[in-house]
C-alpha positions in Angstrom: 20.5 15.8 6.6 21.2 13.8 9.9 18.3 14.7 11.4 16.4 13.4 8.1 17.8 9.9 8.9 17.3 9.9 13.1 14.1 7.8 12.5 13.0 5.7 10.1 10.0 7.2 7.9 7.5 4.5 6.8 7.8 3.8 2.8 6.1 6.9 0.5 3.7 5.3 -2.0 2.2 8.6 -2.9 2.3 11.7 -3.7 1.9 14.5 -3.8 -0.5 13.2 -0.8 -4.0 14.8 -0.7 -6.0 16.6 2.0 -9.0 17.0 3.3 -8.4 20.8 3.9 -6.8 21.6 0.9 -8.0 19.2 -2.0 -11.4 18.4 -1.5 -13.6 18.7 -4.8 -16.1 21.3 -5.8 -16.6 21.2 -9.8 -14.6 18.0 -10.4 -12.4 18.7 -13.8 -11.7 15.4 -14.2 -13.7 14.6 -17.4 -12.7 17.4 -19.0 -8.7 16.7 -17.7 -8.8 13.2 -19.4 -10.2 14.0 -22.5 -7.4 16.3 -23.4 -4.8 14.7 -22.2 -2.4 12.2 -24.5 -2.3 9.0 -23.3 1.0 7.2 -24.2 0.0 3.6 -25.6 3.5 1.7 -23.9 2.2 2.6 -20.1 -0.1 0.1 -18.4 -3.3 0.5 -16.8 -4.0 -1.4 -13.5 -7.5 -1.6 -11.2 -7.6 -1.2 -7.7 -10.2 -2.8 -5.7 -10.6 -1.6 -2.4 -13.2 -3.4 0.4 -13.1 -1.9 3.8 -14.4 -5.0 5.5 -12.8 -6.7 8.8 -14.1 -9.3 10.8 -12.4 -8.2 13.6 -9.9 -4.9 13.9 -6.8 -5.6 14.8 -5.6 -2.9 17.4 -2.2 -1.7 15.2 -3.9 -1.1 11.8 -5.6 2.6 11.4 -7.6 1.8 7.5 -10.7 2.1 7.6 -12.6 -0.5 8.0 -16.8 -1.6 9.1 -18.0 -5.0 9.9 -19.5 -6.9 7.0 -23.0 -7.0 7.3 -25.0 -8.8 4.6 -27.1 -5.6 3.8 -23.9 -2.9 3.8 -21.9 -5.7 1.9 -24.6 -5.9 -0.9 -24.9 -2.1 -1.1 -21.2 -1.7 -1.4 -20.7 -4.9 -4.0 -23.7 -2.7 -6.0 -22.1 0.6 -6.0 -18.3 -1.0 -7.0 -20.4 -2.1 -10.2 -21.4 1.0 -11.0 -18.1 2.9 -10.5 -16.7 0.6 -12.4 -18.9 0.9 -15.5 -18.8 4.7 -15.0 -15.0 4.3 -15.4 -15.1 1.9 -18.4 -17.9 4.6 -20.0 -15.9 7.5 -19.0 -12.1 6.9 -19.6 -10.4 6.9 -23.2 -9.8 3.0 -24.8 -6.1 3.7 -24.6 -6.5 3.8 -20.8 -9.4 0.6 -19.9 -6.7 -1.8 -21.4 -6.0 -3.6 -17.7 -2.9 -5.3 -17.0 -3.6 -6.5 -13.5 -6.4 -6.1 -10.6 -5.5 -5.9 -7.5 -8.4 -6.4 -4.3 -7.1 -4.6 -1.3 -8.6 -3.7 2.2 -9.7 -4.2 5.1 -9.8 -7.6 3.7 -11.2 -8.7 0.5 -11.9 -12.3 1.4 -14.8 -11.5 3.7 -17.4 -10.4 1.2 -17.2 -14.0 0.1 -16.5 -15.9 -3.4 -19.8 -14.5 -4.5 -19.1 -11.0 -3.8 -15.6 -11.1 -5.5 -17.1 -13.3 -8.4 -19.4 -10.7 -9.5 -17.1 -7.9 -8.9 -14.7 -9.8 -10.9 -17.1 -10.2 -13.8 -17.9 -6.8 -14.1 -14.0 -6.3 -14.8 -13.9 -8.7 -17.8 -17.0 -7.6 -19.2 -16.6 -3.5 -18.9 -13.0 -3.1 -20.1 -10.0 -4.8 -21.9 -8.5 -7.4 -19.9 -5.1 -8.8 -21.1 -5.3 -12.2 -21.8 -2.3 -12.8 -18.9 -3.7 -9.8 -16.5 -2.4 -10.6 -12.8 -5.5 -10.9 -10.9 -4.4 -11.0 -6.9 -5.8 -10.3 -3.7 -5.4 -10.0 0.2 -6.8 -12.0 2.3 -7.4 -13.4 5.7 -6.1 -17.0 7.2 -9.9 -16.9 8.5 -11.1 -17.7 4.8 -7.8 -18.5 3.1 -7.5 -21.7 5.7 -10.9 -23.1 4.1 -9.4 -25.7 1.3 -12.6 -24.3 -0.7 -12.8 -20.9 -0.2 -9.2 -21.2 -1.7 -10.2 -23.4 -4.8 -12.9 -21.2 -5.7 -10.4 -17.7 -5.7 -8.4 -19.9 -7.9 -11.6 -20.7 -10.0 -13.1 -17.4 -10.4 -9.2 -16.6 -11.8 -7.1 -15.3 -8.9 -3.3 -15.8 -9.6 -1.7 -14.1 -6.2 -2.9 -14.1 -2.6 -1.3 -12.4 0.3 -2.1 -12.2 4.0 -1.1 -10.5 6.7 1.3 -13.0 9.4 3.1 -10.0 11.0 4.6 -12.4 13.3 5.3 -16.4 14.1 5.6 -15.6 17.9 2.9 -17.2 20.0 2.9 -14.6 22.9 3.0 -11.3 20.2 -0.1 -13.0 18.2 -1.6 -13.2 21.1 -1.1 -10.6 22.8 -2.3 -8.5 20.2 -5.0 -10.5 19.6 -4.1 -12.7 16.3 -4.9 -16.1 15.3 -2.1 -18.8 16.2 0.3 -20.1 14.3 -1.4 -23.3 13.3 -4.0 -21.8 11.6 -1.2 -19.5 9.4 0.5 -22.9 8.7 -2.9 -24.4 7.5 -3.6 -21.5 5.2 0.2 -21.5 3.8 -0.3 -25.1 3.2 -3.4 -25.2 1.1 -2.5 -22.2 -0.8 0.5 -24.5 -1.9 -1.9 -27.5 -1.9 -4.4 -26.1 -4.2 -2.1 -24.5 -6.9 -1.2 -21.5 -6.0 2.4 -20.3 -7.4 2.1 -17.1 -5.9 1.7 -16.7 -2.2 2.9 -13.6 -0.4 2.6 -12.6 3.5 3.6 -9.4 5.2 5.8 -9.5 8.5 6.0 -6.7 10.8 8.8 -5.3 13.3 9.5 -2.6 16.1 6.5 -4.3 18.5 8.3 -3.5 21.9 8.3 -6.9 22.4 10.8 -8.2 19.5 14.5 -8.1 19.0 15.8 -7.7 15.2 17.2 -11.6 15.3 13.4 -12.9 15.8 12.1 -11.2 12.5 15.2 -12.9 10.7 14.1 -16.1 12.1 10.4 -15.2 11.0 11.9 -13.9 7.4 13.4 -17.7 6.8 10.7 -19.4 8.5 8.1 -18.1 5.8 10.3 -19.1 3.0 10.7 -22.4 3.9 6.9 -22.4 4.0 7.3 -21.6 0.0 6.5 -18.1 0.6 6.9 -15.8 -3.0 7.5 -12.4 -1.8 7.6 -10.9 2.5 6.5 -7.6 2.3 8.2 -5.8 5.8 6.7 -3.1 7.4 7.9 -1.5 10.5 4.8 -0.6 13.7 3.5 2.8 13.3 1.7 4.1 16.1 0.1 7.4 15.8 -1.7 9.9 18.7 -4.8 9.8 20.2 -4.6 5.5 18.8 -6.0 2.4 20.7 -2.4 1.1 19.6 -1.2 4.4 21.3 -3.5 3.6 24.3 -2.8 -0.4 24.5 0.9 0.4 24.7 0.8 2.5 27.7 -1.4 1.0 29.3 1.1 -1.9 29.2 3.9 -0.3 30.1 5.7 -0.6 26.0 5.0 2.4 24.8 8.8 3.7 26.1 9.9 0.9 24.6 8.7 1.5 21.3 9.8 5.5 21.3 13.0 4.7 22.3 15.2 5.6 19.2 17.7 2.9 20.2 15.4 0.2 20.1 14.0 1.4 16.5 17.5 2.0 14.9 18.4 -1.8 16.5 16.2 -2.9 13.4 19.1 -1.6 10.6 19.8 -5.0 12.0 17.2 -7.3 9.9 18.6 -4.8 6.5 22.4 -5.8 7.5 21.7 -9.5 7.0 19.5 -9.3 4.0 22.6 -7.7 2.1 24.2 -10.4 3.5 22.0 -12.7 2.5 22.9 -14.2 -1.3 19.8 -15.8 -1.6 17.3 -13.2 -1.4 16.5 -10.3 -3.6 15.0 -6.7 -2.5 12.5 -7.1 -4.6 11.5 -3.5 -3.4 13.0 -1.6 -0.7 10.6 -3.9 2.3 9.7 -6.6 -0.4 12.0 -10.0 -0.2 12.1 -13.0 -2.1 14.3 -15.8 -3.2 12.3 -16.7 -5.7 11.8 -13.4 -7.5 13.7 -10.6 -8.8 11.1 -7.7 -9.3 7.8 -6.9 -8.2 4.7 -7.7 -9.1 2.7 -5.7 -12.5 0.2 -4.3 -10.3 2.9 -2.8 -7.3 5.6 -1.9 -10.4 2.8 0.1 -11.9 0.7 1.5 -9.5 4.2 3.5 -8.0 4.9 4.6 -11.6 6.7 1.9 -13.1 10.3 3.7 -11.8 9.4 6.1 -15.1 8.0 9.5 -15.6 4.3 9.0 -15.5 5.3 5.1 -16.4 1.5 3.8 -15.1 -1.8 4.8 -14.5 -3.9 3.1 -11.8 -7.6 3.2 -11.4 -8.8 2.7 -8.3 -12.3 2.1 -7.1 -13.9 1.8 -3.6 -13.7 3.7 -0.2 -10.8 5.3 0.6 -9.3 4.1 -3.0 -6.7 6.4 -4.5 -6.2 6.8 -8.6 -3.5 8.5 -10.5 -4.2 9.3 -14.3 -0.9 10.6 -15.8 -0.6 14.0 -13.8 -4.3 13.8 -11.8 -4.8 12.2 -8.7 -7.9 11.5 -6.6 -9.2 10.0 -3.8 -12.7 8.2 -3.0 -14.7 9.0 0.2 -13.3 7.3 3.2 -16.7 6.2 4.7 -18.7 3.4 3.3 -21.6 5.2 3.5 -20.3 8.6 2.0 -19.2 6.0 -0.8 -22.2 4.6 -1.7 -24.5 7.7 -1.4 -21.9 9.8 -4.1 -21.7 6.6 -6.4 -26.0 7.1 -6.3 -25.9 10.7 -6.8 -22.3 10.8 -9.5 -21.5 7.6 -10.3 -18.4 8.0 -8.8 -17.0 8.6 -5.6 -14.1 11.4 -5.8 -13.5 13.2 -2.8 -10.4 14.6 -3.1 -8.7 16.0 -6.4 -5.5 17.4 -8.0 -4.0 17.7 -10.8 -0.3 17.6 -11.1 2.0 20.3 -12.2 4.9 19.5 -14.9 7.3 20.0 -11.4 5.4 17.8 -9.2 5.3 15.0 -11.6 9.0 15.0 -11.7 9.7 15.0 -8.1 7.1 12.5 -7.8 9.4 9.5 -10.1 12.2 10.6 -7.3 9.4 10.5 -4.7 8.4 6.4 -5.6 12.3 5.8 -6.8 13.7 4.2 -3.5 10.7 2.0 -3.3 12.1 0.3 -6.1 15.6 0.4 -4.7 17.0 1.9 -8.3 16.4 4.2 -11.1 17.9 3.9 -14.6 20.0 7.2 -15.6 18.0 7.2 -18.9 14.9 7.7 -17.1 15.5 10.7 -14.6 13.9 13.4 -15.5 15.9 16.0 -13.6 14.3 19.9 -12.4 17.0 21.8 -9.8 15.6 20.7 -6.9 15.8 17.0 -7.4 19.2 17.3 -9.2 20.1 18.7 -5.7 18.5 16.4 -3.7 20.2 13.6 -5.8 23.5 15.3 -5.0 23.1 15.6 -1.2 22.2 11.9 -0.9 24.7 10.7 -3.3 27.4 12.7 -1.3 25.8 11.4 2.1 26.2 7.7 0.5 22.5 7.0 1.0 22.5 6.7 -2.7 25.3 5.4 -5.2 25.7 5.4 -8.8 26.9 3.5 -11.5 26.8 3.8 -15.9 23.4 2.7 -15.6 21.7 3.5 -12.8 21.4 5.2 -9.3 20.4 2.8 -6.6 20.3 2.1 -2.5 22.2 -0.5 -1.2 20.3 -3.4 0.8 21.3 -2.0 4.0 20.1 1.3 3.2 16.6 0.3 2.4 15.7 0.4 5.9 16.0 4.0 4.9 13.8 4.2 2.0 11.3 6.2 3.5 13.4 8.8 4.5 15.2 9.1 1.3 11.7 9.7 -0.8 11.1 12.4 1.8 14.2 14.2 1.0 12.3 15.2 -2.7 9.5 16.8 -1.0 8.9 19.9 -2.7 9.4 23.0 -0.1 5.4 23.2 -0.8 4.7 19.6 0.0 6.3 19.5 3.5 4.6 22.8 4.2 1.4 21.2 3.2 1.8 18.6 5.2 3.0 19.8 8.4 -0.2 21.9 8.2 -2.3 19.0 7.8 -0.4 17.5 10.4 -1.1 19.7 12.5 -4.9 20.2 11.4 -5.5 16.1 11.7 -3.8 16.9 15.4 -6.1 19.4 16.3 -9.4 17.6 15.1 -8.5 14.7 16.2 -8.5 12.7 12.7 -6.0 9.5 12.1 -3.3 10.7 10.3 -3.2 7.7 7.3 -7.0 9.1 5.8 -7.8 11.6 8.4 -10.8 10.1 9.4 -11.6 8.7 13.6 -10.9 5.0 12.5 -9.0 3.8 16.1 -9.1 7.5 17.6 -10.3 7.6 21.1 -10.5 11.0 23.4 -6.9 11.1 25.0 -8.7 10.9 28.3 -9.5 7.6 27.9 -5.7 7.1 26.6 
């Protein structure tokens, strides 16, 4: 159990996680799953948009990502179409009822208002939207400083934007090769300017550089910018990396290993419970203005409910769950666009969910949300156990209602889902582990995004 809790684990917002060696898809059963399966009528449906364009890669971020090239950009906004309509052709009415879209990446913006307009239409026209469907999408402050750019997302009905900051400091942005800090404050101030309610950045901690009390300041610094919600995620760097590579090179990388250093970030979690004016929101989402998360986050990790949501997702890389069958797209742009020619959709990857594996999975996604209501566990042995160990550990309490992490335990989050890992699921993925290690593959999609020979490391 200690050793669980040595190092923080990044947040779990999957599972069980799929693999390129053991999942891959010959004779896909996925028509055949859906038809016979019962959909419950109170669970909503969200869309998932993903767009593997960057401008420029940042050195720390392993997705996949390509340039975006007028002719690969045009191919791509073509082949979403399709998926999409294969999707609202192919899935039961119960399930194209859509309660929010959400445009993720690589970065959304840079295909252009045109790109996301059409996109966008094919939505409204191909299934049910809900009249107050949360449309939102990420962003760069490359676009999102452009006073235009930023009424026309509101035009073609975007509700909620977010963007990636990571960090206020001049000499971290850049040093690792970010825009400065004027150009975040322009894009903060027309996204207030031009009527948006619902503006959201992400921070990030444990660069080598930092010290706990500079992400606080950074954490109160946003809100005073009107900032809804700060989603905060800690620096992963993995093997065979340019991240891995710029660090030692600069003499950090010691720095960033060094267990002291990481666990000096409990720090930031300490003051949030301290803090009476913000809300964990989710176990590295923060707010004083909100109290829960979005429709599209709540459902896409399950709605804190036994199969609670379904999410649909289409693009590269994109991930789907459909209560009790998972899949994921082809990685590669490419890949993507020649299966959505040949199949009309893009599933790579494939599994379908035991009764057991859909029960650890609600413990699995539970910490994200901080909480889970005693009414909706849906106990087998092993996570009854699990629940026992953590509760008698105190990484989890309980009260009448509900079992739930403290603020200053959400730091922890990650390494609390990990503890309901099936015996079958950490085998699986140590193999893969080792497998991704071995082939050289990046360990978030197991493709060679960021991977260099460790030669040249």
């Amino acid at each position: 159990m200690v050793e669980m809790f040595k190092v923080k684990d990044t947040e779990h917002y999957d599972y069980p996680q799929l693999s390129i060696f053991n999942d891959a898809v010959g004779n896909s059963r996925f028509e055949n799953l859906i038809k016979k399966n019962t959909y419950k009528p109170d669970r909503n449906t969200v869309l998932y948009v993903h767009v593997p364009f960057c401008k420029s890669f940042c050195v720390f971020c392993n997705y996949y990502k390509v340039k975006p090239e007028k002719k690969v950009v045009d191919q791509f906004v073509e082949a979403i179409i399709v998926e999409l309509k294969h999707y609202s052709e192919t899935l039961p009415s119960e399930v194209k009822i859509i309660s929010a879209v959400h445009f993720g990446g690589g970065t959304p913006s840079s295909i252009g208002i045109t790109g996301l307009q059409r996109i966008v239409d094919t939505i409204n026209k191909s299934f049910t939207v809900k009249e107050d469907c949360l449309f939102s999408t990420e962003g760069h402050i490359r676009e999102l400083q452009d006073a235009e750019f930023i009424k026309e997302l509101k035009r073609i009905g975007f509700k909620r934007v977010s963007f990636g900051v990571q960090s206020f400091t001049p000499e971290i942005r850049k040093k690792y090769g970010l825009l400065p800090v004027r150009q975040v404050e322009q894009t903060l101030h027309n996204l207030a300017e031009y009527g948006f309610d619902d503006y959201n950045i992400d921070l990030m901690y444990n660069f080598p550089e930092q010290h706990f009390e500079e992400i606080i300041g950074d954490i109160n610094r946003a809100f005073e910018y009107g900032v809804n919600c700060i989603d905060l995620y800690s620096l992963n760097v993995f093997p065979n990396t340019r991240m891995e590579g710029f660090m030692k090179k600069n003499e950090t990388y010691k720095k960033y290993i060094d267990i002291d250093q990481r666990y000096a970030y409990t720090g930031i979690y300490n003051y949030l419970q301290n803090d009476k004016e913000c809300n964990m929101v989710m176990s590295n989402t923060i707010s004083r203005k909100s109290d829960r998360p979005n429709l599209y986050l709540e459902t896409h990790l399950g709605a804190n409910k036994l199969d609670g949501g379904r999410i649909i997702g289409v693009g590269p890389s994109s991930r789907g769950y459909l209560d009790g069958f998972i899949y994921k797209n082809y990685v590669n742009v490419n890949d993507y666009v020649k299966a959505i020619h040949e199949s009309r959709h893009a599933r790579h990857l494939e599994h379908e969910l035991t009764e057991c594996e859909r029960q650890n999975r609600l413990f699995v996604m539970f910490p994200n949300f901080t909480y889970l209501r005693i009414e909706d566990a849906v106990f087998n042995e092993f996570t009854r156990k699990t629940m026992d160990l953590l509760l008698e550990n105190k990484y989890v309490y309980e009260d009448d209602k509900k079992f739930y992490i403290k603020p200053v335990d959400c730091y922890w989050a990650g390494n609390i889902s990990g503890m309901f890992y099936s015996g079958e699921q950490k085998e699986k993925m140590i193999k893969t582990l080792l497998l991704n290690r071995k082939n050289k593959l990046n360990m978030y999609n197991q493709d060679k995004m960021q991977i260099v020979e460790r030669e040249d490391i």
